[in-house]
TORNU-390318 format. One line per field, with one value per atom (N, C-alpha, C): x, y, z; atom name; residue in three letters; residue number from 1. Coordinates in Angstrom, 3 decimals, always signed. Layout:
% residues N
X: X_...;
Y: Y_...;
Z: Z_...;
name: CA_...;
resn: Ala_...;
resi: NUM_...;
//
This chain:
% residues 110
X: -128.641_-129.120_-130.643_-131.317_-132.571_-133.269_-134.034_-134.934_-135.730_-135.268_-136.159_-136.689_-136.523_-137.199_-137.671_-138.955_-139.620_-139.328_-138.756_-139.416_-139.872_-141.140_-141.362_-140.964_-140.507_-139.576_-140.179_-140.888_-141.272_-140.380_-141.109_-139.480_-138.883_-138.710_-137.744_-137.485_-137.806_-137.453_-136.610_-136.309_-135.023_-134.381_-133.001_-132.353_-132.663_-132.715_-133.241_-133.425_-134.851_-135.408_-134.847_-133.935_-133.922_-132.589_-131.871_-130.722_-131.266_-131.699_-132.023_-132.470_-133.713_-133.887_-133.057_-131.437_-130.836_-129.847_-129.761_-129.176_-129.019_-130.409_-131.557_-131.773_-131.298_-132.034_-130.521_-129.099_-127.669_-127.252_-128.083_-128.015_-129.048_-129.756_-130.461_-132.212_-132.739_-133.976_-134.786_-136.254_-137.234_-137.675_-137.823_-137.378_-138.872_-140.158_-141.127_-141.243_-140.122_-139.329_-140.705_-141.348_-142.662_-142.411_-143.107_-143.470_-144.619_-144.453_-145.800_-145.854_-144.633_-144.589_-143.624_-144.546_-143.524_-142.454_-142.798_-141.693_-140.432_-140.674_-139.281_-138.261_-138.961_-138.472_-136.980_-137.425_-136.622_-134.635_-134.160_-133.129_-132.841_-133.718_-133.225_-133.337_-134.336_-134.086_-132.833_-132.450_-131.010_-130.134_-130.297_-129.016_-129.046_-130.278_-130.256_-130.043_-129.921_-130.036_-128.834_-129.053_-127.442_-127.276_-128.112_-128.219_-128.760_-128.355_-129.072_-130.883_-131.175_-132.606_-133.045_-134.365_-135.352_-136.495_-135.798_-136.690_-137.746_-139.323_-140.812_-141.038_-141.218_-141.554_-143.066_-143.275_-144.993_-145.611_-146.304_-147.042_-147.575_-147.289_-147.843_-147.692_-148.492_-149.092_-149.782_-149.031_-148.929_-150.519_-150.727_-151.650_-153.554_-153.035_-154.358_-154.490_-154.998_-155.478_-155.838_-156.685_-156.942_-155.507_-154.735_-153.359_-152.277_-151.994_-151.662_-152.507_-153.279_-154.297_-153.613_-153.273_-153.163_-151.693_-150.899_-148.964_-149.382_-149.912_-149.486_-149.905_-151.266_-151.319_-150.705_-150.323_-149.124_-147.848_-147.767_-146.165_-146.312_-147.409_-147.949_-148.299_-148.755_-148.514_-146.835_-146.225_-144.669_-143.903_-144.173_-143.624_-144.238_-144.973_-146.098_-146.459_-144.953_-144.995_-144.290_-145.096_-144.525_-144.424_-143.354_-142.541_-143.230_-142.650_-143.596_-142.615_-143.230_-141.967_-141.507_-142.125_-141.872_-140.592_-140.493_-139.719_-138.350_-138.219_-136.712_-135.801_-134.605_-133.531_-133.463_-134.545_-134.713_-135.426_-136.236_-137.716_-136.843_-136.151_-135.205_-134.701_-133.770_-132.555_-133.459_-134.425_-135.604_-135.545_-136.278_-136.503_-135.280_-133.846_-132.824_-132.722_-132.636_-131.964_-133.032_-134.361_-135.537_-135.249_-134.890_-134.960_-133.523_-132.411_-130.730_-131.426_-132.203_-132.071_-133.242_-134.083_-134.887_-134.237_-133.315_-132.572_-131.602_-130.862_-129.442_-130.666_-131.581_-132.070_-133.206_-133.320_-133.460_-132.398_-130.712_-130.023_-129.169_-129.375_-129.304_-129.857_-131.212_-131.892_-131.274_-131.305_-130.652_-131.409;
Y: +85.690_+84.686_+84.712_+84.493_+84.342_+83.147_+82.941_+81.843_+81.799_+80.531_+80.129_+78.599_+77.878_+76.633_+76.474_+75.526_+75.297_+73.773_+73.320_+72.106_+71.991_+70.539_+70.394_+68.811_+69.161_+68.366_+67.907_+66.820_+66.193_+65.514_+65.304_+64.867_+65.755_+66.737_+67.968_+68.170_+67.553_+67.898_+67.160_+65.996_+65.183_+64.351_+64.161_+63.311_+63.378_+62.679_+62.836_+64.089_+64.447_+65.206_+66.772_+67.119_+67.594_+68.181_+67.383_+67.350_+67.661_+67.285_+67.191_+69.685_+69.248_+71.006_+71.865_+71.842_+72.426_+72.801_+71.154_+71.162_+71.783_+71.959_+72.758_+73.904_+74.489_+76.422_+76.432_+75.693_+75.713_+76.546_+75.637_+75.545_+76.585_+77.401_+78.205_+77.856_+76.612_+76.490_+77.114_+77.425_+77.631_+76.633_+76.455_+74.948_+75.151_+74.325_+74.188_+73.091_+73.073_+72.138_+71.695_+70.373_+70.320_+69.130_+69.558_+68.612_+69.007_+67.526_+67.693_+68.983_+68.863_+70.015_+71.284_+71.857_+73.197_+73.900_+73.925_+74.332_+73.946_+72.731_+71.874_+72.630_+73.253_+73.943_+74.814_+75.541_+76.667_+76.264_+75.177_+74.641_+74.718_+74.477_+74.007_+75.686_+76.647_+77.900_+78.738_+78.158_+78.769_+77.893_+76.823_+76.405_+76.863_+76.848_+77.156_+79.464_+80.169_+81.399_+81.622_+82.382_+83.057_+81.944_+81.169_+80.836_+81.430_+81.404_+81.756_+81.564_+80.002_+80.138_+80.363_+80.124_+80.469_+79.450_+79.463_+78.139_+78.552_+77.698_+78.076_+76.672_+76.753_+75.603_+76.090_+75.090_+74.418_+73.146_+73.257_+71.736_+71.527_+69.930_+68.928_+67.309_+66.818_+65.384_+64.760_+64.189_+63.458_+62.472_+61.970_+61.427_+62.424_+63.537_+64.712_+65.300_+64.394_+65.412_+66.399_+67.427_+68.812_+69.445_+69.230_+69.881_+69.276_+68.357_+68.042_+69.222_+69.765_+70.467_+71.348_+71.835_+73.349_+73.716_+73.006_+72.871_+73.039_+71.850_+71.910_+73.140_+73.685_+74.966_+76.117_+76.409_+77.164_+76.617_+75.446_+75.431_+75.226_+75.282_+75.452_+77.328_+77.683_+79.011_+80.020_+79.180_+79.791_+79.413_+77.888_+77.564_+76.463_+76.736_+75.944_+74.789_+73.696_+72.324_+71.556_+70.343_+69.458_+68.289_+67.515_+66.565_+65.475_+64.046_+62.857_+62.456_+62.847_+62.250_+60.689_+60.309_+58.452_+57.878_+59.261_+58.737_+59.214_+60.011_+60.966_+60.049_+60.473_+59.563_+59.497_+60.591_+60.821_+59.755_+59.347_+57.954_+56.866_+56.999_+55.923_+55.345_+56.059_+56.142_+55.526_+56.333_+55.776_+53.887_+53.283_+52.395_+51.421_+51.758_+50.945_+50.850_+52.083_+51.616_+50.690_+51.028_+50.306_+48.512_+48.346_+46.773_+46.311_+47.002_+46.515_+46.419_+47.219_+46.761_+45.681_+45.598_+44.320_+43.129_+43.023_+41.941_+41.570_+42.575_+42.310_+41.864_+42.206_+41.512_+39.939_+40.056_+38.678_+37.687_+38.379_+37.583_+37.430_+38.450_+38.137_+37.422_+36.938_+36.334_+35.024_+34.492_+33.040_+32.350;
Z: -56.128_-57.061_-57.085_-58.381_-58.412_-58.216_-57.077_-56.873_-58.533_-58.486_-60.059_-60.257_-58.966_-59.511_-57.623_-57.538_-56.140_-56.194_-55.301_-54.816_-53.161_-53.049_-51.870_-51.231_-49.775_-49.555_-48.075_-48.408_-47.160_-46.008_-44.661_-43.919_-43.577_-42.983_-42.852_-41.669_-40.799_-39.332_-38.914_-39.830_-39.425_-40.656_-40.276_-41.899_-43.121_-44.069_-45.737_-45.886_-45.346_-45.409_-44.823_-43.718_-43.050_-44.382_-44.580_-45.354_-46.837_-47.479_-48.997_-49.021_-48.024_-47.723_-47.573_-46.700_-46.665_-47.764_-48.581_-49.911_-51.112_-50.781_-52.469_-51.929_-50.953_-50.412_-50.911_-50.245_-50.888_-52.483_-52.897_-54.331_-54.842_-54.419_-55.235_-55.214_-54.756_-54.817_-53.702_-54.158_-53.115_-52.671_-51.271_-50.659_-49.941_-50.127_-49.176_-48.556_-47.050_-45.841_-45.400_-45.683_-45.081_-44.117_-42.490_-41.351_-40.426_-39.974_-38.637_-38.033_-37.327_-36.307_-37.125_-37.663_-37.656_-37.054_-35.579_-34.618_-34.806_-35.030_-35.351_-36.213_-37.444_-38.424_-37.751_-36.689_-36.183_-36.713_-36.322_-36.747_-38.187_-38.970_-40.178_-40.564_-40.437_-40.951_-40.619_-39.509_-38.920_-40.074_-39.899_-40.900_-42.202_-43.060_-43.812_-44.256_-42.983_-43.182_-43.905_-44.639_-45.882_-46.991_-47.097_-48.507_-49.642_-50.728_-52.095_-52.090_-51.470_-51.946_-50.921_-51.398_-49.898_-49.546_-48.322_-47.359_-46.720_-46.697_-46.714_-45.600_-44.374_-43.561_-43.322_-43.798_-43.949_-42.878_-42.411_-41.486_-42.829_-42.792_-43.641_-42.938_-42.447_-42.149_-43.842_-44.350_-45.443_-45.428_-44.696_-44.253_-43.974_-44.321_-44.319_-45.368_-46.193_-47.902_-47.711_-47.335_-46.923_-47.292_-46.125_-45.662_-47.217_-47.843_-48.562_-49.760_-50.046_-51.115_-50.734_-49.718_-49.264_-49.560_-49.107_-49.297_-51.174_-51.387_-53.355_-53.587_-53.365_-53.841_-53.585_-52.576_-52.457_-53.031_-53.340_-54.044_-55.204_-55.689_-57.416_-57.956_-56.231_-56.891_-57.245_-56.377_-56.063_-57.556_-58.122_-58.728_-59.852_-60.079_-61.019_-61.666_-61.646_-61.807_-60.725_-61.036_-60.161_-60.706_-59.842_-60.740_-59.815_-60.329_-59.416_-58.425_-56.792_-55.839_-55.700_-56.362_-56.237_-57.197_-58.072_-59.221_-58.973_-57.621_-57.172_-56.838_-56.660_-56.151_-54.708_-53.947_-52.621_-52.773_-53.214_-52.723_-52.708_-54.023_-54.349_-53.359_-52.770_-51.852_-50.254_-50.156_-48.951_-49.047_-50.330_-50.399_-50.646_-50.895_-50.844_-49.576_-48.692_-47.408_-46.476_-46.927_-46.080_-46.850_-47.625_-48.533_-48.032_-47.795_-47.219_-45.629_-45.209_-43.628_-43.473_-44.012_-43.860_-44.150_-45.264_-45.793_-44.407_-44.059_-42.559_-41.673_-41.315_-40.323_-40.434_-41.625_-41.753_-41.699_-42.099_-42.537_-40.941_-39.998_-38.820_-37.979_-38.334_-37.398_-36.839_-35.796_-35.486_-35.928;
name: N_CA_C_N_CA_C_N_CA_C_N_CA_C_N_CA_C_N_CA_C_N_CA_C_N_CA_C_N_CA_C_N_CA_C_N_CA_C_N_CA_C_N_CA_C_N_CA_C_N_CA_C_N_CA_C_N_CA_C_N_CA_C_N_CA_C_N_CA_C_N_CA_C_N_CA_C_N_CA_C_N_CA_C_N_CA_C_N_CA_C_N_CA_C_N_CA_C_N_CA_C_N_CA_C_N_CA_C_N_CA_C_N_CA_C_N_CA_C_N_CA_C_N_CA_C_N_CA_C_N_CA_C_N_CA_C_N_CA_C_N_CA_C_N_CA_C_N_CA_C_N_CA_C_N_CA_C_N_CA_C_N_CA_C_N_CA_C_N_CA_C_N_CA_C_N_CA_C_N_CA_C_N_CA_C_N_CA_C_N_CA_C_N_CA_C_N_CA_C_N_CA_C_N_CA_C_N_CA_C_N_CA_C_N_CA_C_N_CA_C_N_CA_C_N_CA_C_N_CA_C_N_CA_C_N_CA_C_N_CA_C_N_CA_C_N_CA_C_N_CA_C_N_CA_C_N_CA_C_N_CA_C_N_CA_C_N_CA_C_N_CA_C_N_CA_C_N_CA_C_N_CA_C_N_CA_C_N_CA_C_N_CA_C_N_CA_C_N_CA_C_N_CA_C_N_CA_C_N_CA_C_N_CA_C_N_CA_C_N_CA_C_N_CA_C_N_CA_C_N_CA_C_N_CA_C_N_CA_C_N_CA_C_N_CA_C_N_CA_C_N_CA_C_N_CA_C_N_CA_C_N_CA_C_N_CA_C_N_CA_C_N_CA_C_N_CA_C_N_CA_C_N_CA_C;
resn: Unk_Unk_Unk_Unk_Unk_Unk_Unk_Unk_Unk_Unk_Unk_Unk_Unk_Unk_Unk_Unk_Unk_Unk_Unk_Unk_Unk_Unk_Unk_Unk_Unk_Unk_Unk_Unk_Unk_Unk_Unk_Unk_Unk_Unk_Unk_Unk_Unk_Unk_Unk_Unk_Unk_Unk_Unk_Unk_Unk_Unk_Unk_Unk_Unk_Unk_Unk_Unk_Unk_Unk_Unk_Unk_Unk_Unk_Unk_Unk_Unk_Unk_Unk_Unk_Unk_Unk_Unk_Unk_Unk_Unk_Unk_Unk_Unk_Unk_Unk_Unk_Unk_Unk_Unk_Unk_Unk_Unk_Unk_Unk_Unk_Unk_Unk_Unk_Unk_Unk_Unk_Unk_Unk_Unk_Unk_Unk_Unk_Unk_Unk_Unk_Unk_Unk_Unk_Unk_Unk_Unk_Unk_Unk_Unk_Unk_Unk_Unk_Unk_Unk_Unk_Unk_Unk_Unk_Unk_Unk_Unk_Unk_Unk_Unk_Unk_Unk_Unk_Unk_Unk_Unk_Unk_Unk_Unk_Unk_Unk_Unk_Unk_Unk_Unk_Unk_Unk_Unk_Unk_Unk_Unk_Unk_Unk_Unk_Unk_Unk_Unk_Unk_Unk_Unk_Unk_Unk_Unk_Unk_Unk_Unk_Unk_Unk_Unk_Unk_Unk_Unk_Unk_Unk_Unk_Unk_Unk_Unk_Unk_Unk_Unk_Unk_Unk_Unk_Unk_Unk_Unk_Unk_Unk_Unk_Unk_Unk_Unk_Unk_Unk_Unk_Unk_Unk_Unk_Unk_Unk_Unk_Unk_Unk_Unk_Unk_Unk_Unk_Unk_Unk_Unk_Unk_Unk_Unk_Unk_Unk_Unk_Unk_Unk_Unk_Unk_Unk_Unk_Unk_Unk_Unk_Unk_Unk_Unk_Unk_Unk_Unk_Unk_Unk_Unk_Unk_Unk_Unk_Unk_Unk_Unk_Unk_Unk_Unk_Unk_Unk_Unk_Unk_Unk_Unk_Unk_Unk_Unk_Unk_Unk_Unk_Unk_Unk_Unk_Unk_Unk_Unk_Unk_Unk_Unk_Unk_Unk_Unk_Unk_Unk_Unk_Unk_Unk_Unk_Unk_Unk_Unk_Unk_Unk_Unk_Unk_Unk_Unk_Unk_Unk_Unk_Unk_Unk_Unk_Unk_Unk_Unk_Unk_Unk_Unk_Unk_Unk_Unk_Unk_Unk_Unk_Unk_Unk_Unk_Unk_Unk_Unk_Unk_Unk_Unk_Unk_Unk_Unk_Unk_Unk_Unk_Unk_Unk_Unk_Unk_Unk_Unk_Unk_Unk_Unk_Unk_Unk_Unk_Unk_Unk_Unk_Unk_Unk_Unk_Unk_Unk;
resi: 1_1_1_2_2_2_3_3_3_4_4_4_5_5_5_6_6_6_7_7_7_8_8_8_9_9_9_10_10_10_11_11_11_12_12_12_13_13_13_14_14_14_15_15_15_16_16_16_17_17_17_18_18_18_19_19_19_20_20_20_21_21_21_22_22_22_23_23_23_24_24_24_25_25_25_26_26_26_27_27_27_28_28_28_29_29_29_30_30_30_31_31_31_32_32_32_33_33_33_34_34_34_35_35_35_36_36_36_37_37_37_38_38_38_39_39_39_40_40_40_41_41_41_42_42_42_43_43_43_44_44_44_45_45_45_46_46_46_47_47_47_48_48_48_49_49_49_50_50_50_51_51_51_52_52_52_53_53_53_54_54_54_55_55_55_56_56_56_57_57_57_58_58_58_59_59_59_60_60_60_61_61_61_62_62_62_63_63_63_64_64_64_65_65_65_66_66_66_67_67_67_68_68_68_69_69_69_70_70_70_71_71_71_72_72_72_73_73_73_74_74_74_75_75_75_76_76_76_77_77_77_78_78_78_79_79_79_80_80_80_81_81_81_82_82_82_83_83_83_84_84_84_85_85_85_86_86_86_87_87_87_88_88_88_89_89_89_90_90_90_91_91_91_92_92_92_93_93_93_94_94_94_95_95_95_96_96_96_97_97_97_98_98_98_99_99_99_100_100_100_101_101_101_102_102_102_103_103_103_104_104_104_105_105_105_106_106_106_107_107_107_108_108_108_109_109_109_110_110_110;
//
């Protein structure tokens, strides 16, 4: 199969993130798996080996514009647009479960 669309997928060394990456290399995408620690990566490239797309683990601290400049430009050169991550069903999905567990524990409190 031909790699033909990039996305980058913050979070990758664990849950959402860890999952959504393995999902989209599944399915055919070029996957740039971005975290702190790279090392971490080693797992998810095993899981993901013998898929269709192809998975690119990148260090990215979200919090370091530099390093943030550097990931987009390499995943603008791989794949040349980018979509807005706030507007995904991944952010989405982030902020339901963060708004249901604040709610149970207020609604737990004695």
């Amino acid at each position: 199969m031909t790699v033909n669309k990039t996305v980058l997928v913050t979070g990758c060394s664990s849950g959402f993130g860890y999952e959504a990456a393995k999902l989209l290399t599944l399915h055919g995408y070029r996957v740039f798996a971005t975290m702190r620690k790279p090392e971490q990566g080693r797992e998810l490239k095993a899981a993901a080996s013998g898929f269709p797309g192809e998975l690119i683990v990148r260090e990215l601290d979200v919090t370091d514009k530099e390093q943030i400049r550097q990931v987009m430009d390499e995943a603008a050169s791989a794949g040349g647009r980018f979509a807005f991550p706030t507007m995904s069903a991944y952010a989405a999905s982030k902020h339901t479960v963060e708004g249901m567990s604040e709610s149970l524990s207020h609604e737990l409190l004695p």
